[in-house]
N, C-alpha and C positions, 0 to 999 in steps of 0.2 A: 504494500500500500504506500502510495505517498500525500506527504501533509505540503499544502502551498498557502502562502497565504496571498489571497485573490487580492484584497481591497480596491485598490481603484476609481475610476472615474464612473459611473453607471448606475445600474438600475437596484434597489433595495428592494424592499415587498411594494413596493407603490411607485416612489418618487424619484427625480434622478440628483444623487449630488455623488459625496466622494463616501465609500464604503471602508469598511475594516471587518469584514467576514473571511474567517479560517474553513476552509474547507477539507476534505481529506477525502483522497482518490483510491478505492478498493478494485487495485488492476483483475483479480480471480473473478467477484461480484458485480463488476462492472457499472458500479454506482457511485455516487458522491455521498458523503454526511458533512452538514454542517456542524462544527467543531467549537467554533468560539466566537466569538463578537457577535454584532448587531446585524438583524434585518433591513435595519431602517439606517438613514443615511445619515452624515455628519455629526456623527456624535464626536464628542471632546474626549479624551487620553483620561484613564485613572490612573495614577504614576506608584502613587505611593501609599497603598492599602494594604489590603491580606490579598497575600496571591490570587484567591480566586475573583478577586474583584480588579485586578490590575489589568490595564488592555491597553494597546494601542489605538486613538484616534484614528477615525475616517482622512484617507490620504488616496492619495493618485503618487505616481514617478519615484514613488519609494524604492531605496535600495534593498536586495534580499541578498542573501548566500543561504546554503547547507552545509554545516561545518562536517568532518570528517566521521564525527560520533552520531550526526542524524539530526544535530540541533538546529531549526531552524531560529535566522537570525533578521533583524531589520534595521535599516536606520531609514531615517528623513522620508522627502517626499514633501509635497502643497497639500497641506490639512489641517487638522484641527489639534490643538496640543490640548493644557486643560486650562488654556482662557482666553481662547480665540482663536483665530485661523491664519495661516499664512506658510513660510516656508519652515522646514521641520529638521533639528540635528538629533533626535533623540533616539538613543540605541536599546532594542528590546529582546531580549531571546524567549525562544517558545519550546519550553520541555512537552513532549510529547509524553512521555509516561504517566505526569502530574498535571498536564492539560493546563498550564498553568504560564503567563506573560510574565515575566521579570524584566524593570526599564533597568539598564544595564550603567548609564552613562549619557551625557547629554544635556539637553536644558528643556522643561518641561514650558516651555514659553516657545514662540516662532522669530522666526526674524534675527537669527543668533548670528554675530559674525564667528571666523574661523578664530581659537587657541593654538598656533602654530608650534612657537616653541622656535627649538635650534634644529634644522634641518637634521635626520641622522637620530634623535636625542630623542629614546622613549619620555614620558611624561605622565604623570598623572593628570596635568592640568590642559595637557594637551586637547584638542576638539576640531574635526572638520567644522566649518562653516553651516549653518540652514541651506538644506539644495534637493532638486529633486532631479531625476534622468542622470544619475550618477551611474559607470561599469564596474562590475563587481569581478570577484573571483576569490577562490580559499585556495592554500597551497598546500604544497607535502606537509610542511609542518604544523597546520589547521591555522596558520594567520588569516584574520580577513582583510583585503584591499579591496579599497575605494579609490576610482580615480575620478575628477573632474564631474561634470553636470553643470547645472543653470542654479545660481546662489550666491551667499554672501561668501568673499573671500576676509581677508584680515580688520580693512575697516569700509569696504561700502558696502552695497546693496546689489544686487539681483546681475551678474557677471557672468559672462562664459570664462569654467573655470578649471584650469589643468592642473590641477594640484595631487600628488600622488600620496595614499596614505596607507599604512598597515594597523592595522589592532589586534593585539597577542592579547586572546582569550584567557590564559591564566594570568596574566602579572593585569590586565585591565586597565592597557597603555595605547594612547594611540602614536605612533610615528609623524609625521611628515617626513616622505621617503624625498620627492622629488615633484619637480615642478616650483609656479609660483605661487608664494600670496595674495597677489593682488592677481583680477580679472583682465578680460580681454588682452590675452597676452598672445599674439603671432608666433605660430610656431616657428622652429631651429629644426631643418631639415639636416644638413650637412650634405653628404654625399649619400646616397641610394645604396645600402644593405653591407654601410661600413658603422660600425659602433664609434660611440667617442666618450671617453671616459673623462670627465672633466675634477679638475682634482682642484679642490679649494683649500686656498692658504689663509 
């Protein structure tokens, strides 16, 4: 079976805005069950309750992975946090055994610029910017990266944004790998399928 989480831009039991419904796909049974969140649209994020009460906010352009162990995970997205709407940095993971949201990290308000930090230099304090249409991937060693999407970079607002990050699941750090802080930055091609290593002093 597998767990996604849908949310989106669409239709709820009725009306149309931005959803946060957990589905899970029975490949043998060939049926869907609905798993977690709301029917109805736009509802606000509960951040910090008892787990069974905690959920992620109705969103669209939100970031996912599947870490290595089955966990699925979320960040951002344009939706609802838990006191307004706008753009979203907040990280959630969804245990599947305990059915249950945990906000991991993040800011429970929208509209967050980026926590950069020193390039290279785990962080506690570290934090992507609010953004949504961000690419994803997990690697061998179950790290999640995020790269770029439409959001807030260091200090403005709503940016096409290349900024490269990791987040190590146990220590519950985010990197800034690579790229910039600030938006609308023109790509550095160099030469076509030669690498370039740039070494800062």
């Amino acid at each position: 079976m597998n767990y996604g989480y849908l949310g989106g831009y669409g239709y709820g039991n009725s009306v149309e805005g931005n959803l946060n419904d957990l589905w899970k796909y029975t490949i043998s049974t060939n049926t869907w069950t609905w798993v977690k969140g709301d029917s109805s649209i736009d509802n606000s994020g509960i951040y910090n309750q008892t787990p069974i009460q905690n959920k992620p906010g109705g969103r669209s352009g939100e970031a996912n992975w599947k870490d290595n162990n089955g966990t699925i995970w979320l960040f951002g997205g344009v939706g609802f946090s838990d006191s307004g709407n706008g753009q979203l940095n907040d990280l959630w993971k969804y245990d599947i055994t305990t059915n249950t949201w945990t906000w991991v990290k993040g800011n429970t308000t929208s509209d967050n610029n980026g926590e950069y930090g020193t390039q290279g230099i785990a962080d506690q304090n570290n934090k992507p910017g609010s953004r949504n249409s961000a690419s994803t991937w997990t690697d061998g060693n179950n790290n999640l990266w995020l790269f770029g999407g439409n959001g807030f970079d260091e200090s403005t607002s709503y940016q096409d944004l290349n900024d490269l990050w990791k987040y190590n699941i146990i220590t519950n750090e985010w990197t800034w790998v690579k790229g910039n802080k600030n938006g609308n930055i023109y790509g550095s091609y160099g030469t076509i399928e030669i690498p370039v290593i740039i070494i800062r002093k």
